[in-house]
C-alpha positions, 0 to 999 in steps of 0.5 A, spaced: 048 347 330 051 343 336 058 344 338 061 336 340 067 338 346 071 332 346 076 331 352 083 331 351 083 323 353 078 321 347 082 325 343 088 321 345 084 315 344 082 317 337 089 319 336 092 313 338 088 308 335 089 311 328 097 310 329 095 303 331 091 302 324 096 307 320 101 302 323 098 295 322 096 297 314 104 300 313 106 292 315 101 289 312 103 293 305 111 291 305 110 284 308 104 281 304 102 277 309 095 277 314 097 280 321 093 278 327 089 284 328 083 286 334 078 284 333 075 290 335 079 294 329 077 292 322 080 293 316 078 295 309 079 290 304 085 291 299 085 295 293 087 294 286 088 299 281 088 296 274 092 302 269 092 299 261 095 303 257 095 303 248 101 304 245 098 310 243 097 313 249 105 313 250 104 312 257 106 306 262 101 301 264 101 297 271 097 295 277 097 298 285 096 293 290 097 296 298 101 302 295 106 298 292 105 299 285 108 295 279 109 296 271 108 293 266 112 290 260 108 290 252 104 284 252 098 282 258 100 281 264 096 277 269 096 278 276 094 272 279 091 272 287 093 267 292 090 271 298 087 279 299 093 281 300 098 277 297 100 276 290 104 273 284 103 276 277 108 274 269 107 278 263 106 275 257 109 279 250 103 277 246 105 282 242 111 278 239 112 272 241 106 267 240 109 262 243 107 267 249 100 267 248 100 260 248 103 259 255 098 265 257 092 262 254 094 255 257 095 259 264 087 261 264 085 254 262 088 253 269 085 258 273 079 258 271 079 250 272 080 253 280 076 257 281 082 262 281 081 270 282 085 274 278 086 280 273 089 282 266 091 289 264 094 290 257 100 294 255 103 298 249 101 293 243 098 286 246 094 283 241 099 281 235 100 274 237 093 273 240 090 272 234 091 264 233 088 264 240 081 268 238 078 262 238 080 258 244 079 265 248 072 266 247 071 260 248 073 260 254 069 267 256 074 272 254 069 275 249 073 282 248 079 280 249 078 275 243 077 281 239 082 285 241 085 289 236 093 291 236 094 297 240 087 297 245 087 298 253 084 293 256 083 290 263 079 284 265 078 281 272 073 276 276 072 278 283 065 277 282 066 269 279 065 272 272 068 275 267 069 282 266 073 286 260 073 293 258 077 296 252 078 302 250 082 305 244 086 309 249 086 308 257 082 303 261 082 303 268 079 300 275 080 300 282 077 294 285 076 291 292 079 285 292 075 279 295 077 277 302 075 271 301 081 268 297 084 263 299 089 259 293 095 255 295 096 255 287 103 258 284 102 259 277 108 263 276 114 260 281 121 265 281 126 260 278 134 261 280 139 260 275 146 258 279 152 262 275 159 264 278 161 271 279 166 274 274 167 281 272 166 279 265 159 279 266 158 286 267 159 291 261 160 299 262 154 301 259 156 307 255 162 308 259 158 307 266 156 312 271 159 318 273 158 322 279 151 319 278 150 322 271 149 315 266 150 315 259 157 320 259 161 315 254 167 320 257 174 319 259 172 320 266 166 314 266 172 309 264 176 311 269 172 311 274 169 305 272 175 301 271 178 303 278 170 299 281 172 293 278 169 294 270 173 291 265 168 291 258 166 297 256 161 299 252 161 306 248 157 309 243 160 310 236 157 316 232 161 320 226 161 328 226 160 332 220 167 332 217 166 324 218 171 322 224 168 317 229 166 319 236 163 316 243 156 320 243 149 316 244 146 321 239 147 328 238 141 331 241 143 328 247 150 330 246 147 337 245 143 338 251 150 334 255 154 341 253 148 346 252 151 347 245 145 350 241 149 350 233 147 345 228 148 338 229 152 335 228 158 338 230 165 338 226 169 334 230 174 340 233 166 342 235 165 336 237 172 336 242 171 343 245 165 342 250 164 337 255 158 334 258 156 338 263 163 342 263 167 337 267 167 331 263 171 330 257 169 327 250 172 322 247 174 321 239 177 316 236 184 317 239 183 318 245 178 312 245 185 308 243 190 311 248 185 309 253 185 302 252 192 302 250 194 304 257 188 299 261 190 292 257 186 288 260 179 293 258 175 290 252 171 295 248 164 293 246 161 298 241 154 301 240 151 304 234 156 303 229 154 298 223 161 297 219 166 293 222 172 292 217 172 300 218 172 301 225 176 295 227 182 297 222 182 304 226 182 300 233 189 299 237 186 292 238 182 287 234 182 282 239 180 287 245 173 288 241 167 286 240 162 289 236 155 289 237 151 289 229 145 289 226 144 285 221 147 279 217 151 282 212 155 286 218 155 279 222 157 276 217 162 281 214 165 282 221 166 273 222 170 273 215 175 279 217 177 275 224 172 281 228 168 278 234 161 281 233 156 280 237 149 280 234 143 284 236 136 283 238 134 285 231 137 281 228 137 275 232 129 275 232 129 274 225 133 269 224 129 263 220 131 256 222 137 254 227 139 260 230 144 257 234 147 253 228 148 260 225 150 263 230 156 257 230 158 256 223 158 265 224 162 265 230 158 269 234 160 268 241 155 274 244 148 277 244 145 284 246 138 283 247 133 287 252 132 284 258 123 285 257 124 279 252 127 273 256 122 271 260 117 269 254 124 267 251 126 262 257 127 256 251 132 260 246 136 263 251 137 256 255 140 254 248 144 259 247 147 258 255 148 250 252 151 252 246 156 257 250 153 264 247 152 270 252 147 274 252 148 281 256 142 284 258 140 292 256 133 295 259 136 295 266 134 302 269 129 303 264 123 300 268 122 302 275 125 297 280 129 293 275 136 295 276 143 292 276 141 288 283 134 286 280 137 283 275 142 280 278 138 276 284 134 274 278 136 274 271 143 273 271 145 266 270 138 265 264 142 270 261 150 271 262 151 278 263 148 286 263 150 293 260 150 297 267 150 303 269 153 302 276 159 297 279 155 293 285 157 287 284 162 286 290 158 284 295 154 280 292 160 277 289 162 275 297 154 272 298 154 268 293 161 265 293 161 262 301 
């Protein structure tokens, strides 16, 4: 066996110049654009992993491209390549929206035409909405992803000047070199700003706001520290205890592992009010929910989970102060006969037939909860319902990595009118944007 003896100068050198890559590799990940290199150093091409998981494998789908990794929502998403080593990608919700699959399909069109490099993965349930588009798929080459069923993985690139496709019934995956030959001037999906002015109106307490870093508390004490950081609408989620009393709880199952109560759900109401969540923070009933907003007047009440509205606003210490999400049309409806501000949920919207923003109207419905996965295949809706005055607050923040309260807001605020959010960070960008 031969021993190889290395000075101590080469194994500086060798040292120094594996910091010198490790180096450039690191500023070419955050920055995204090329760096001027030696000529002496070479650099592998770029990686990308593609991560497309069925609905049945309840696993998140998405792509990794230079260590930075991005989720992707239900539908397909595309990711389309301007050089080796910057990007710009859209999911299209061809699950539930065809006119998402319209625009997807005219997307492909395009690329193809320019000899673009791209890929597409899939994610939860993608093909619902594909369907009138089968036939222009395959004629355009996408010989599987015409044929996709509902809850398929499925990824598809064209490195190689052809198209690839794989499909499997619950996992697909590929990790590529990307060509480092691209060179594509092409923006197909352009980040679009939507101005608004800052209020705090535009920010809901979601279930009370965080408190001490804990979200999804529904106590006195997220009110509280809430209210001092600048919220003023706050949403809280209304369930009843076994003896029928109404109570802030997002589910019991949660309630339950929130105090290490281990006895049969759901609990009495006097259960109900000697624990609290995490044996610091305390519960609230309907009582103590009335004398909270009675004692804060300028704080407005926003439920969650509760579907009667004549019930619940008779036991509210100010109807006028409360704003009630629902769930289906006989509620909004019951809710605008009886004077009560409701606020139409997702759901329901999304099965409105016809004018929806003429029902909405003649309803006096002034706001809408929906998901903020949605907006971006329901640009056209939620341009009408800011033209028609409605607003439409966010929920989903925090759910997807890197999408939270700053995310939507930089990007999001202004199509739509506001959030449910777990933290209070909107100060300095109140500043920033009102210079």
């Amino acid at each position: 066996m031969k021993i190889i003896k290395r000075t101590t100068i080469q194994i500086i050198t060798r040292s120094f110049l594996y910091v010198v890559l490790s180096f450039g590799f690191i500023q070419t990940t955050i920055a995204y654009t090329p760096i001027d290199v030696p000529t002496a150093i070479h650099l592998e091409s770029p990686i990308v992993e593609l991560n497309s998981n069925s609905f049945n494998a309840k696993k998140r789908s998405g792509f990794t491209i230079a260590g930075q990794t991005e989720d992707a929502g239900r539908g397909l998403t595309i990711i389309h390549f301007n050089t080796s080593k910057k990007f710009e990608h859209r999911t299209f919700d061809t699950h539930s929206s065809e006119e998402a699959a319209e625009k997807l399909v005219a997307v492909l069109v395009k690329m193809l035409s320019t000899n673009s490099k791209f890929a597409i993965l899939a994610h939860d349930s993608a093909a619902k909405s594909l369907i009138p588009q089968s036939g222009k798929l395959a004629e355009l080459g996408f010989l599987k992803l015409s044929t996709l069923k509902s809850r398929q993985a499925y990824i598809m690139h064209n490195f190689k000047s052809q198209i690839f496709e794989s499909v499997d019934d619950i996992t697909a995956t590929a990790k590529l070199n990307i060509p480092e030959n691209i060179s594509d001037t092409e923006i197909y999906f352009p980040r679009i700003r939507y101005e608004f002015e800052p209020n705090n109106n535009r920010y809901i307490a979601h279930a009370g706001g965080e408190v001490n870093g804990i979200k999804s508390t529904n106590t006195k004490d997220a009110l509280d520290q809430n209210y001092k950081k600048g919220f003023r609408l706050f949403e809280l989620d209304i369930i009843e205890t076994s003896d029928g009393k109404l109570v802030a709880a997002h589910d019991w199952k949660m309630w339950a592992r929130f105090t290490d109560y281990s006895g049969a759900l759901p609990p009495s109401h006097a259960e109900f009010m000697k624990h609290k969540i995490y044996g610091d923070y305390t519960t609230l009933d309907l009582k103590g929910i009335n004398a909270w907003f009675a004692a804060h007047p300028d704080a407005t009440l926003v439920t969650d989970k509760v579907n009667d509205p004549v019930a619940f606003a008779n036991q509210f210490v100010d109807k006028d102060r409360l704003v009630m999400e629902l769930f289906s049309q006989m509620a909004i409806e019951e809710a605008s006969r009886n004077g009560i501000q409701p606020m139409i949920s997702q759901t329901p919207l999304m099965k409105l037939k016809g004018d929806k923003i003429n029902y909405l109207e003649v309803n006096n419905v002034k706001y809408v909860a929906l998901s903020r996965r949605i907006i971006a295949n329901e640009t056209k809706l939620m341009l009408k319902l800011k033209e028609a005055g409605i607003k439409v607050y966010v929920y989903n923040v925090n759910f997807d990595p890197g999408k939270d309260e700053m995310y939507v807001q930089e990007n999001e605020i202004g199509l739509v009118y506001g959030m449910y959010a777990d933290k209070w960070v909107f100060d300095v960008v109140e500043k920033t944007l009102s210079k």
